[in-house]
C-alpha positions, 0 to 999 in steps of 0.5 A, spaced: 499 531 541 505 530 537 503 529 529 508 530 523 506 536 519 506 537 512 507 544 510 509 544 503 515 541 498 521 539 502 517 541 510 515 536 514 515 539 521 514 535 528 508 539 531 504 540 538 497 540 536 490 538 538 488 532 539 482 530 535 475 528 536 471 523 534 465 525 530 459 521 528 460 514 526 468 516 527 473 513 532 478 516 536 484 511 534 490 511 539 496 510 533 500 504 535 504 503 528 503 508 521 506 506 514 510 511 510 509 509 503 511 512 496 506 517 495 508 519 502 515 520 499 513 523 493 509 528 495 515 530 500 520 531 495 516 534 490 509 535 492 504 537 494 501 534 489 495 530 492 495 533 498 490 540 499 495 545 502 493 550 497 486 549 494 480 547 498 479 539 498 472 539 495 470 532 499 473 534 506 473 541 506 481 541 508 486 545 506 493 548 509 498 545 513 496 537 514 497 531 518 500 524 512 499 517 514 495 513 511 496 505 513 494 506 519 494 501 525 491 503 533 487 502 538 480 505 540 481 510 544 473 513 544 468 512 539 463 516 536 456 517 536 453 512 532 458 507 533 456 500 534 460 495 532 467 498 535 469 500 543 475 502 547 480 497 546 479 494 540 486 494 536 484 496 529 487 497 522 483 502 517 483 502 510 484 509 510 479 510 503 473 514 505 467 512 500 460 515 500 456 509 500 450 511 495 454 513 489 453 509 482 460 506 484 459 505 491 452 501 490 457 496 484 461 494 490 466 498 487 467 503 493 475 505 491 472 509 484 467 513 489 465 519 486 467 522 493 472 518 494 477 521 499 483 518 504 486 519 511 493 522 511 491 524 503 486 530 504 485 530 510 488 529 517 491 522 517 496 518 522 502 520 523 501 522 529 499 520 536 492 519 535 487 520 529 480 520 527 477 515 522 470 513 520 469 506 523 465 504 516 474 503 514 476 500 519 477 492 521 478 489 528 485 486 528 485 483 533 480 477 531 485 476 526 490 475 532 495 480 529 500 485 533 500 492 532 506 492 528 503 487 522 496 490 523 500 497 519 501 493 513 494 492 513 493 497 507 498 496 503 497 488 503 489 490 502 493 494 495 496 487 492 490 483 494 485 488 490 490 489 485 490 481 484 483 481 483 484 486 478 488 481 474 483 475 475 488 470 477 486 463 478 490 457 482 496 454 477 495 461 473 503 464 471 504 470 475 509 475 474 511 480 479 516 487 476 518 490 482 518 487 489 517 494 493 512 494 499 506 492 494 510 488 489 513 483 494 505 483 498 503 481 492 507 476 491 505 473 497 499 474 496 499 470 489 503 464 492 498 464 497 492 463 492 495 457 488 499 460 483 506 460 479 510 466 482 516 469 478 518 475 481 523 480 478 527 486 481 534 490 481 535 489 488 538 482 490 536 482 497 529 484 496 529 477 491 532 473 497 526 476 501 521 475 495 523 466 496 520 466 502 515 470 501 513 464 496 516 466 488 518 460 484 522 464 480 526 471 481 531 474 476 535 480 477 536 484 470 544 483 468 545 477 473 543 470 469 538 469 464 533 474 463 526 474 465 524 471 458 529 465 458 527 463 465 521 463 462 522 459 456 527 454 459 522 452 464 516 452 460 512 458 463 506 462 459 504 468 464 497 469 465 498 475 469 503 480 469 503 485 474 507 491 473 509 494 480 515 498 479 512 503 475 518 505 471 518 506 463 522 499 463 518 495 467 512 497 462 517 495 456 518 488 458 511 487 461 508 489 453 514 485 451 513 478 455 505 479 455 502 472 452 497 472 446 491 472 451 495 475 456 493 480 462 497 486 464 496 489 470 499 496 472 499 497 479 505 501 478 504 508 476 507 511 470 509 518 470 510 520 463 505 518 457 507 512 454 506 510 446 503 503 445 501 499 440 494 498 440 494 494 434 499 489 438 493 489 443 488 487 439 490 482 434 493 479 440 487 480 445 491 482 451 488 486 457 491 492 460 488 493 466 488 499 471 488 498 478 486 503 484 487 503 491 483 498 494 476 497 497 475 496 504 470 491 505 472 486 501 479 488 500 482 489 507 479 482 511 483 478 506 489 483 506 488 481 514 488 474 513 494 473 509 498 477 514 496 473 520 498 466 515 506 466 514 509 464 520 515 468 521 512 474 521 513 480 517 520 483 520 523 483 514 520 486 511 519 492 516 523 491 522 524 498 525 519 502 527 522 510 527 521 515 531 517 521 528 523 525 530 526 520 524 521 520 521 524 526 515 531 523 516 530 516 516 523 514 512 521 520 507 527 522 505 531 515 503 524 513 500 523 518 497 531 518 494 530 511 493 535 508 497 532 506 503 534 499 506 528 496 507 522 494 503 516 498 508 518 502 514 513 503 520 513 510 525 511 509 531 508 516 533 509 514 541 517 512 541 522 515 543 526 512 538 527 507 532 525 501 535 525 493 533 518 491 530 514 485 533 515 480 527 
């Protein structure tokens, strides 16, 4: 099969290698759709950071040269031994995160802060390729949601912006503020619409405002056009409850501590790369929250994520409306993602094309 190899910083190589098979509780997905996110761009141009190309992975075992992908949508090709809930055929979405199941935290719910937690495409062998293996305890029947290959693939970044609302305790009528409408940001935007609260979205980039107003936002400020964020706030009476810092720059966490509220939540979905001083006396008098927020669980996470994509009526081809070839993959996924001048807010690879092509919508 064809697959997309990690080798090291910089090397990612289009490769002929042997298609996998399916171990206990595992299945053998045909890849119809993969995401390529920021993670996937970082450890590109800088890594590998997260991927295990020159240490052993403690969990997997992997190490060496390795396939990436982590939002991964397909259709079952062979199942495993033990697996009873999936057969050939079934399109299916898989969140990717492995947890054990018998840990302290996995026993809490809390699958995401397994003490054995791995991911597909991150420590082992992922979907950027034309087929891949997946433990079924991660994967959801798309289909039942009534979604196509290409919507299943934004499955797991959507299940993301879903954890990371829970995360800040949004409750219907709340005041939500949104700092950077990439592929999380703007999913989380929909996601928080949907739930009944107030939306103010807030991004450099015009387009991806125009894209976050039908996706549900009441509200979108560009910085330096109008009235900054706090003035549309103040003008039209809103009070953030939650405040979720997506861009992960130094800025937005600036403004988000600036903005937060007494009683306020701040969520940070963002990363930051660097340590950041913060006044933690500030915090405390004022009683606000800074919450952390990690990847997602996958059984509680992933059939809202599924549910919401199946819900807006246009489709999602605006925020990806290509799929790319993986021979376009490093040219025209990784590359502009990872230099920040990518044209579209998610971008898709079909391991099966010959070349870009429309989505589905």
């Amino acid at each position: 099969m064809r697959a997309a190899v990690f080798h090291g910083r910089g090397d990612v190589r289009i490769e002929t290698v042997t298609r996998p098979e399916p171990q206990l509780g595992e299945l053998l997905i045909r890849v119809g759709a993969v995401g390529i996110c920021g993670t996937d761009a970082h450890e590109f141009s800088t890594g590998p950071d997260m991927f295990p190309i020159e240490h052993k992975h403690p969990v997997t075992g992997h190490i060496g040269p390795m396939i990436p992908g982590h939002e991964i949508a397909g259709v079952v090709e062979a199942v495993g031994p033990g697996v009873e809930s999936f057969s050939a055929g079934m399109l299916v979405v898989t969140g990717g995160g492995i947890s054990c199941g018998a840990c302290a935290w996995c026993r809490r719910g809390r699958t995401n802060l397994c003490d054995r937690y791995s991911t597909l495409g991150l420590q082992r062998n992922g979907g950027l390729a034309q087929f891949v293996v997946a433990p079924s305890s991660t994967c959801i029947d798309a289909g039942s949601f009534g979604l196509g290959v290409d919507t299943a693939a934004l499955g797991q970044p959507m299940s993301i912006a879903v954890h990371a609302m829970r995360r800040g305790r949004l409750e219907r009528g709340d005041i939500a503020v949104v700092i950077g409408v990439g592929g999380i940001g703007a999913f989380l935007a929909f996601a928080a619409h949907e739930f009944g609260a107030i939306v103010v979205v807030t991004d450099i980039n015009a387009q991806r405002l125009d894209i976050a107003r039908t996706l549900g936002a009441d509200h979108v400020v560009q910085p330096g056009i109008g009235a900054p964020l706090h003035e549309v706030l103040e003008s039209n009476g809103l009070i953030p409850t939650v405040i979720y810092e997506v861009s992960g720059s130094a800025h937005g966490l600036a403004q988000a501590l600036a903005l937060v509220p007494r009683g306020g939540r701040i969520v940070l979905v963002g990363l930051q790369h660097d340590p950041v001083e913060i006044n933690f006396r500030d915090i405390s008098v004022r009683e606000i929250e800074l919450l952390g927020t990690q990847a997602h669980c996958v059984g509680a996470d992933l059939p809202e994520a599924l549910r919401l994509l199946s819900m807006r009526p246009g489709g999602w081809s605006d925020i990806a409306p290509v799929a790319l070839s993986l021979d376009h993959l490093v040219d025209d996924g990784l590359r502009p993602l990872a230099e920040h001048r990518s044209n579209h807010i998610k971008t898709l690879i079909d391991p099966w094309a010959s070349t870009t092509r429309p989505t589905e919508g």
